[in-house]
C-alpha positions as CSV (number, residue, x, y, z in Angstrom):
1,X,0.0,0.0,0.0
2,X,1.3,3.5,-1.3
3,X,1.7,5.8,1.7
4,X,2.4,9.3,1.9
5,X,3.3,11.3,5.0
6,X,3.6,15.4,5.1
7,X,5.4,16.9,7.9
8,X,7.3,20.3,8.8
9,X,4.0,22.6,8.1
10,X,4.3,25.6,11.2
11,X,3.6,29.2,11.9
12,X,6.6,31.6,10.7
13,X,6.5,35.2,9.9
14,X,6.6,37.2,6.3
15,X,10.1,36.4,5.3
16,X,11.1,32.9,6.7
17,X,11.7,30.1,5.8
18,X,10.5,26.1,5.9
19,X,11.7,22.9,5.0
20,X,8.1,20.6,4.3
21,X,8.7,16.8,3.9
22,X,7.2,13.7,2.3
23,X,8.1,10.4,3.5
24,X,7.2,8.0,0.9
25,X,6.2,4.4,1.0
26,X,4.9,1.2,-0.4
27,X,5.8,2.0,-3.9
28,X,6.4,-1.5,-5.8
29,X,8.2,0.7,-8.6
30,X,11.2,3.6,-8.7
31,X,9.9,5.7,-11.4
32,X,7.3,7.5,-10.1
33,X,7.1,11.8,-9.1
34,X,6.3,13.2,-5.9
35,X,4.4,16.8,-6.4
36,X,3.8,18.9,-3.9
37,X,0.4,20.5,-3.5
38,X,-1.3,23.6,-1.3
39,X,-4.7,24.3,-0.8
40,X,-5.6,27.9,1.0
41,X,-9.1,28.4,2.8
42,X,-11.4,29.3,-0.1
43,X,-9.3,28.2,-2.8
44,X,-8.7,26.0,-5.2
45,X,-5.4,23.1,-4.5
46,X,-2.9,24.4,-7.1
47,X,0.3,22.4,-7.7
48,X,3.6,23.9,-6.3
49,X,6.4,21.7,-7.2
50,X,7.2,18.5,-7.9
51,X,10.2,16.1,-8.9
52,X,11.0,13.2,-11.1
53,X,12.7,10.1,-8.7
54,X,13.9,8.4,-11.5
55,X,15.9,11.1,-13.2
56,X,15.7,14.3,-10.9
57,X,13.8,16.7,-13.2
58,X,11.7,19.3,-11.6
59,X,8.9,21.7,-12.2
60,X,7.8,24.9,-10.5
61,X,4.6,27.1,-10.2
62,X,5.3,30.8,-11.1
63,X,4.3,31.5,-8.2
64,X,7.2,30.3,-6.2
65,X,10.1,30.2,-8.5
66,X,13.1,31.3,-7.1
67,X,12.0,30.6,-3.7
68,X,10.7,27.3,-3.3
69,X,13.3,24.2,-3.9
70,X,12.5,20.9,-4.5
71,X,14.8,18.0,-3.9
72,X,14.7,14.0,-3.2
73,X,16.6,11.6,-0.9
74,X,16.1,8.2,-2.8
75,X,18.0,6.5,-0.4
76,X,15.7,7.7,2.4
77,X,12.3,7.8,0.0
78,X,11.8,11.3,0.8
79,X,10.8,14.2,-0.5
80,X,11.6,17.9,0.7
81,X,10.1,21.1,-0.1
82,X,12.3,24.1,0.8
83,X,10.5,27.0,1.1
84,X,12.2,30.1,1.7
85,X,10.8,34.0,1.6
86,X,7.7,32.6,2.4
87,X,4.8,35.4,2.0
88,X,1.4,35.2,3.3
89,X,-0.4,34.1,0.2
90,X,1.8,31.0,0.7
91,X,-0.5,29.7,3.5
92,X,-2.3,26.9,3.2
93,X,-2.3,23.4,3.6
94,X,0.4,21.7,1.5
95,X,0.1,17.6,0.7
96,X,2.6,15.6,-1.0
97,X,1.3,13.1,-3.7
98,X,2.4,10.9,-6.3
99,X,1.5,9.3,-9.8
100,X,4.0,7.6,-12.4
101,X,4.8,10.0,-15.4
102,X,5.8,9.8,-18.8
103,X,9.0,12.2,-18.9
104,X,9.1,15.6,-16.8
105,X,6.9,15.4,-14.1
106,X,4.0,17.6,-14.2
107,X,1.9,19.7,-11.5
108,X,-1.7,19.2,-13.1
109,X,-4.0,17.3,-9.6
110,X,-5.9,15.1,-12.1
111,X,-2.3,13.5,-12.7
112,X,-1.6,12.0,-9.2
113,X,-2.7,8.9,-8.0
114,X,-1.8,8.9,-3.9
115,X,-2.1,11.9,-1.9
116,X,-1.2,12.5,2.2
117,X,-2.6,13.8,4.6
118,X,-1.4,17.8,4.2
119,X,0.3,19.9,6.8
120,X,-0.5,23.1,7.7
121,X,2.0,26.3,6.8
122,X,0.7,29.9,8.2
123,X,2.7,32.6,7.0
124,X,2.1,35.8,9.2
125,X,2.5,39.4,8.0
C-alpha cells in the first residue's frame, strides 16, 4: 500500500523560511514523481512543485520560483520542499502526492494517483 506522510507545516513570519517533507512508502516501482500541492481556505489546490525520482527533473509554479526548492533523498524515500521567503499568500495546507509519469513530471492534480494527509504552513504578515 502506497503511503504518503507530510510533515514540517508551522507558523513563521513574512520572510522565513521552511523545509516541508514527504516520507514516501509502499511504492512497488522507482519511477514514479512526488508533487507537492497547497490548498488555501477558499481556494482551489494548485500544484507547487514537484520532482522526477527516477531522473531528478523538476517543475515549479510561477508563483514560487526562485524561492521554493525541491529536492529527493532516494536513499531515504523522501521528498523535501524548501521553502524560503515565504509570503502570506503562501499559507495553506500543502500535501505531498504521487502518480507515475511519462517524462518531466508535471503539477496538473488530475495527474496523481496517492495523496497524504497535508500539513498546515501559516505565513504571518
Amino acid at each position: 500500500e502506497v503511503q504518503l506522510q507530510a510533515s514540517g507545516g508551522g507558523l513563521v513570519q513574512d520572510g522565513g523560511s521552511l523545509r516541508l517533507s514527504c516520507a514516501a512508502s509502499g511504492f512497488a516501482w522507482d519511477d514514479y514523481a512526488i508533487g507537492w500541492f497547497r490548498q488555501a481556505p477558499g481556494k482551489e489546490r494548485e500544484g507547487v512543485s514537484c520532482i522526477s525520482r527516477s531522473d531528478g527533473s523538476t517543475r515549479y509554479a510561477d508563483s514560487v520560483k526562485g524561492r521554493f526548492t525541491i529536492s529527493s533523498d532516494n536513499a531515504k524515500n523522501v521528498v523535501y520542499l524548501q521553502m524560503n521567503s515565504l509570503k502570506p499568500e503562501d499559507t495553506g495546507t500543502y500535501y505531498c502526492a504521487s502518480y507515475r509519469p511519462y517524462g518531466t513530471p508535471g503539477l496538473r492534480d488530475g495527474l496523481y494517483d496517492y495523496w497524504g494527509r497535508g500539513t498546515l504552513v501559516t505565513v504571518s504578515s
